[in-house]
C-alpha positions as CSV (number, residue, x, y, z in Angstrom):
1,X,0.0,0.0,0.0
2,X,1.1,3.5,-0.9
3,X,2.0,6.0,1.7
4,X,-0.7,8.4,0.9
5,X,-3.2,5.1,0.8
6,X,-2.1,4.4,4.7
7,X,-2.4,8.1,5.7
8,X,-6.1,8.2,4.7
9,X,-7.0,4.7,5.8
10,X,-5.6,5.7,9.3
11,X,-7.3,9.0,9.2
12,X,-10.4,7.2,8.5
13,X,-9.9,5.0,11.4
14,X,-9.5,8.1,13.5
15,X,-12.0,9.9,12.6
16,X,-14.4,6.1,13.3
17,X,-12.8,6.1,16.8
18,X,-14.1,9.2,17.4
19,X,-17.4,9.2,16.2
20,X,-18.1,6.2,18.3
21,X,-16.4,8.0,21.6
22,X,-19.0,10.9,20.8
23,X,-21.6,8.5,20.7
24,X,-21.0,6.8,23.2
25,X,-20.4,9.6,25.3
26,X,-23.5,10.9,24.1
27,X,-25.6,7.9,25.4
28,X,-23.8,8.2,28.8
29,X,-25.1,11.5,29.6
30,X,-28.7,10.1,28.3
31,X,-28.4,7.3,30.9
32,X,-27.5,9.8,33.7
33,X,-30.3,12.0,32.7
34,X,-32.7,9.0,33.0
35,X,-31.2,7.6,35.9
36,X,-31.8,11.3,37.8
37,X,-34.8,12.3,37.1
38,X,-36.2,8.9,37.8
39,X,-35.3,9.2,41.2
40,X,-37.0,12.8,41.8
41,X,-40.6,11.1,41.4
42,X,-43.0,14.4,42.1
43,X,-44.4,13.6,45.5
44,X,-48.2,13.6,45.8
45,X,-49.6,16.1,48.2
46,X,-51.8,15.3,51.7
47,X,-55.3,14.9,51.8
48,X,-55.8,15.5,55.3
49,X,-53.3,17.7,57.8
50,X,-53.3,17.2,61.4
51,X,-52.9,20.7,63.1
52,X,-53.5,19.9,66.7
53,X,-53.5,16.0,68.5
54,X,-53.9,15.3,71.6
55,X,-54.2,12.2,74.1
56,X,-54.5,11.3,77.8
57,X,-55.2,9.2,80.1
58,X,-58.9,9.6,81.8
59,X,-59.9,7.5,84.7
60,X,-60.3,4.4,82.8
61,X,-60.2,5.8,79.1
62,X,-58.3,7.3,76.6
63,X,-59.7,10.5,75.4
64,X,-58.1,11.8,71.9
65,X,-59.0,15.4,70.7
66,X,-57.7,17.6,68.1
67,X,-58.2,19.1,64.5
68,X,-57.1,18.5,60.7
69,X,-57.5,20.6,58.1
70,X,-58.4,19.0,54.6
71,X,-55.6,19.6,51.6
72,X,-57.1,18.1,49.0
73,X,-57.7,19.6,45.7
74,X,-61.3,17.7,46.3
75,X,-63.8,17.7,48.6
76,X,-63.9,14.8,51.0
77,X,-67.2,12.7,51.9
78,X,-67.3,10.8,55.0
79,X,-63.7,11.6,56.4
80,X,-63.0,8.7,59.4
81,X,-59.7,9.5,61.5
82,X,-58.1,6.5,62.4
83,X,-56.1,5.9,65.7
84,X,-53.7,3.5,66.1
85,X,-52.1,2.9,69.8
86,X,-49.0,1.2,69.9
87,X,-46.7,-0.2,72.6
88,X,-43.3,1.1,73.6
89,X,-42.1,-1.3,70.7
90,X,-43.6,-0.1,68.2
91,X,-46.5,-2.5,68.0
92,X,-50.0,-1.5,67.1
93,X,-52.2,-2.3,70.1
94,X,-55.5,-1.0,69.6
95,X,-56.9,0.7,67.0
96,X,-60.1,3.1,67.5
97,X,-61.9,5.3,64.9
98,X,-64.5,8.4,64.7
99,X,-66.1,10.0,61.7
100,X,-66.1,13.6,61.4
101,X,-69.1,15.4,61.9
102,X,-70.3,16.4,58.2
103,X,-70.6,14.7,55.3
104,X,-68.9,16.6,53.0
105,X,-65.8,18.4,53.8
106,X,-64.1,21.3,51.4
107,X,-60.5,22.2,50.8
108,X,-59.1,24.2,53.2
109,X,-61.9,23.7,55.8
110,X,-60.3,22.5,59.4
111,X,-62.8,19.9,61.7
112,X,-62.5,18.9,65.2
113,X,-62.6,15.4,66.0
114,X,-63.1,13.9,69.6
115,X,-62.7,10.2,70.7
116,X,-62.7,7.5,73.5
117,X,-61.1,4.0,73.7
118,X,-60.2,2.2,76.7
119,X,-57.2,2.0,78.3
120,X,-54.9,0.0,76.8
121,X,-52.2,0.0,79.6
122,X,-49.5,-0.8,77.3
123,X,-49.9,1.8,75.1
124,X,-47.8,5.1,75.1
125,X,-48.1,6.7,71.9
126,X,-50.4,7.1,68.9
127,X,-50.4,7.5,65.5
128,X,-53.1,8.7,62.9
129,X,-54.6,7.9,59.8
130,X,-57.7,9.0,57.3
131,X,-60.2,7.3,55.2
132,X,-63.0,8.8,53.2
133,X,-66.5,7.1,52.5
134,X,-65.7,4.6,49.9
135,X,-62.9,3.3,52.0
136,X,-60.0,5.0,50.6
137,X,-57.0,6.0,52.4
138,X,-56.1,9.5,52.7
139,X,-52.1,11.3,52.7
140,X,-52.0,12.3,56.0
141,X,-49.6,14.8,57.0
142,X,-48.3,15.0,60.5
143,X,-49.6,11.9,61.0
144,X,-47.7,11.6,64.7
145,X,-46.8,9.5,66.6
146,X,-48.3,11.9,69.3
147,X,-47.5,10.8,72.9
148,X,-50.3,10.0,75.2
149,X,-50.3,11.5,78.6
Protein backbone atom coordinates (compact mmCIF):
# COMPACT_ATOMS: atom_id res chain seq x y z
CA UNK A 1 0.00 0.00 0.00
CA UNK A 2 1.08 3.46 -0.94
CA UNK A 3 2.01 5.97 1.74
CA UNK A 4 -0.67 8.36 0.86
CA UNK A 5 -3.24 5.13 0.77
CA UNK A 6 -2.12 4.44 4.68
CA UNK A 7 -2.35 8.10 5.68
CA UNK A 8 -6.12 8.16 4.73
CA UNK A 9 -6.98 4.70 5.75
CA UNK A 10 -5.61 5.70 9.28
CA UNK A 11 -7.25 9.04 9.17
CA UNK A 12 -10.40 7.25 8.48
CA UNK A 13 -9.95 5.02 11.38
CA UNK A 14 -9.52 8.11 13.53
CA UNK A 15 -12.03 9.93 12.59
CA UNK A 16 -14.39 6.12 13.30
CA UNK A 17 -12.81 6.09 16.77
CA UNK A 18 -14.08 9.25 17.45
CA UNK A 19 -17.45 9.23 16.16
CA UNK A 20 -18.13 6.19 18.27
CA UNK A 21 -16.36 8.03 21.55
CA UNK A 22 -18.96 10.85 20.82
CA UNK A 23 -21.61 8.51 20.69
CA UNK A 24 -21.03 6.83 23.21
CA UNK A 25 -20.37 9.57 25.28
CA UNK A 26 -23.53 10.94 24.08
CA UNK A 27 -25.60 7.91 25.41
CA UNK A 28 -23.83 8.21 28.78
CA UNK A 29 -25.12 11.50 29.65
CA UNK A 30 -28.71 10.12 28.26
CA UNK A 31 -28.42 7.31 30.85
CA UNK A 32 -27.53 9.80 33.71
CA UNK A 33 -30.31 12.04 32.66
CA UNK A 34 -32.68 9.05 33.02
CA UNK A 35 -31.20 7.55 35.87
CA UNK A 36 -31.77 11.25 37.77
CA UNK A 37 -34.84 12.30 37.11
CA UNK A 38 -36.15 8.86 37.77
CA UNK A 39 -35.33 9.16 41.20
CA UNK A 40 -37.00 12.77 41.80
CA UNK A 41 -40.62 11.09 41.45
CA UNK A 42 -43.01 14.43 42.11
CA UNK A 43 -44.37 13.57 45.49
CA UNK A 44 -48.21 13.64 45.80
CA UNK A 45 -49.62 16.06 48.17
CA UNK A 46 -51.79 15.31 51.70
CA UNK A 47 -55.32 14.87 51.77
CA UNK A 48 -55.77 15.48 55.34
CA UNK A 49 -53.30 17.69 57.77
CA UNK A 50 -53.25 17.20 61.38
CA UNK A 51 -52.91 20.66 63.13
CA UNK A 52 -53.49 19.93 66.70
CA UNK A 53 -53.49 15.98 68.54
CA UNK A 54 -53.94 15.33 71.62
CA UNK A 55 -54.21 12.22 74.06
CA UNK A 56 -54.54 11.29 77.84
CA UNK A 57 -55.21 9.15 80.06
CA UNK A 58 -58.93 9.57 81.78
CA UNK A 59 -59.90 7.48 84.74
CA UNK A 60 -60.29 4.43 82.85
CA UNK A 61 -60.22 5.80 79.05
CA UNK A 62 -58.26 7.31 76.62
CA UNK A 63 -59.72 10.52 75.39
CA UNK A 64 -58.07 11.80 71.90
CA UNK A 65 -59.03 15.38 70.68
CA UNK A 66 -57.73 17.56 68.13
CA UNK A 67 -58.16 19.10 64.54
CA UNK A 68 -57.05 18.46 60.75
CA UNK A 69 -57.55 20.59 58.13
CA UNK A 70 -58.40 19.02 54.64
CA UNK A 71 -55.57 19.57 51.63
CA UNK A 72 -57.06 18.05 49.00
CA UNK A 73 -57.66 19.59 45.70
CA UNK A 74 -61.31 17.67 46.29
CA UNK A 75 -63.83 17.75 48.65
CA UNK A 76 -63.94 14.82 51.04
CA UNK A 77 -67.19 12.68 51.85
CA UNK A 78 -67.29 10.82 54.99
CA UNK A 79 -63.66 11.56 56.37
CA UNK A 80 -62.95 8.66 59.36
CA UNK A 81 -59.70 9.49 61.52
CA UNK A 82 -58.12 6.52 62.41
CA UNK A 83 -56.08 5.88 65.72
CA UNK A 84 -53.70 3.51 66.09
CA UNK A 85 -52.08 2.93 69.78
CA UNK A 86 -49.02 1.19 69.88
CA UNK A 87 -46.71 -0.19 72.59
CA UNK A 88 -43.33 1.15 73.64
CA UNK A 89 -42.13 -1.29 70.66
CA UNK A 90 -43.60 -0.08 68.18
CA UNK A 91 -46.46 -2.55 68.00
CA UNK A 92 -49.96 -1.47 67.05
CA UNK A 93 -52.15 -2.29 70.15
CA UNK A 94 -55.48 -1.00 69.61
CA UNK A 95 -56.90 0.66 66.96
CA UNK A 96 -60.05 3.10 67.52
CA UNK A 97 -61.87 5.31 64.95
CA UNK A 98 -64.47 8.45 64.72
CA UNK A 99 -66.10 9.96 61.71
CA UNK A 100 -66.07 13.63 61.40
CA UNK A 101 -69.09 15.42 61.88
CA UNK A 102 -70.30 16.44 58.21
CA UNK A 103 -70.58 14.65 55.32
CA UNK A 104 -68.94 16.62 52.97
CA UNK A 105 -65.84 18.43 53.79
CA UNK A 106 -64.11 21.32 51.39
CA UNK A 107 -60.55 22.16 50.78
CA UNK A 108 -59.07 24.24 53.19
CA UNK A 109 -61.89 23.69 55.79
CA UNK A 110 -60.33 22.52 59.44
CA UNK A 111 -62.80 19.91 61.71
CA UNK A 112 -62.47 18.87 65.24
CA UNK A 113 -62.63 15.44 65.98
CA UNK A 114 -63.08 13.94 69.59
CA UNK A 115 -62.69 10.19 70.73
CA UNK A 116 -62.73 7.54 73.54
CA UNK A 117 -61.08 3.99 73.72
CA UNK A 118 -60.19 2.21 76.72
CA UNK A 119 -57.16 2.03 78.27
CA UNK A 120 -54.87 -0.04 76.77
CA UNK A 121 -52.16 0.00 79.65
CA UNK A 122 -49.55 -0.83 77.28
CA UNK A 123 -49.88 1.77 75.05
CA UNK A 124 -47.76 5.08 75.05
CA UNK A 125 -48.06 6.72 71.88
CA UNK A 126 -50.41 7.12 68.88
CA UNK A 127 -50.40 7.51 65.51
CA UNK A 128 -53.09 8.72 62.94
CA UNK A 129 -54.63 7.91 59.75
CA UNK A 130 -57.71 8.96 57.31
CA UNK A 131 -60.20 7.31 55.24
CA UNK A 132 -62.98 8.83 53.18
CA UNK A 133 -66.47 7.10 52.48
CA UNK A 134 -65.72 4.62 49.95
CA UNK A 135 -62.92 3.30 52.01
CA UNK A 136 -60.04 5.02 50.61
CA UNK A 137 -56.95 6.00 52.41
CA UNK A 138 -56.07 9.47 52.71
CA UNK A 139 -52.05 11.31 52.72
CA UNK A 140 -52.05 12.34 56.05
CA UNK A 141 -49.65 14.78 56.96
CA UNK A 142 -48.34 14.98 60.48
CA UNK A 143 -49.63 11.88 61.02
CA UNK A 144 -47.67 11.57 64.70
CA UNK A 145 -46.84 9.49 66.59
CA UNK A 146 -48.30 11.95 69.29
CA UNK A 147 -47.55 10.83 72.91
CA UNK A 148 -50.31 10.00 75.21
CA UNK A 149 -50.29 11.48 78.59
Amino acid sequence: MSQPKRELVLRFREAARLAAMRICFALFVLLLLAISGAGQKQKKPADVNILEAKARRIESKIQVDGCVRVTSLKPLRGVVIVFDFVSAENNVIATEKTALEEDVIESAQERSYHAETADTARAVRYRIRAFDMPGRELRVENSGPFPIE
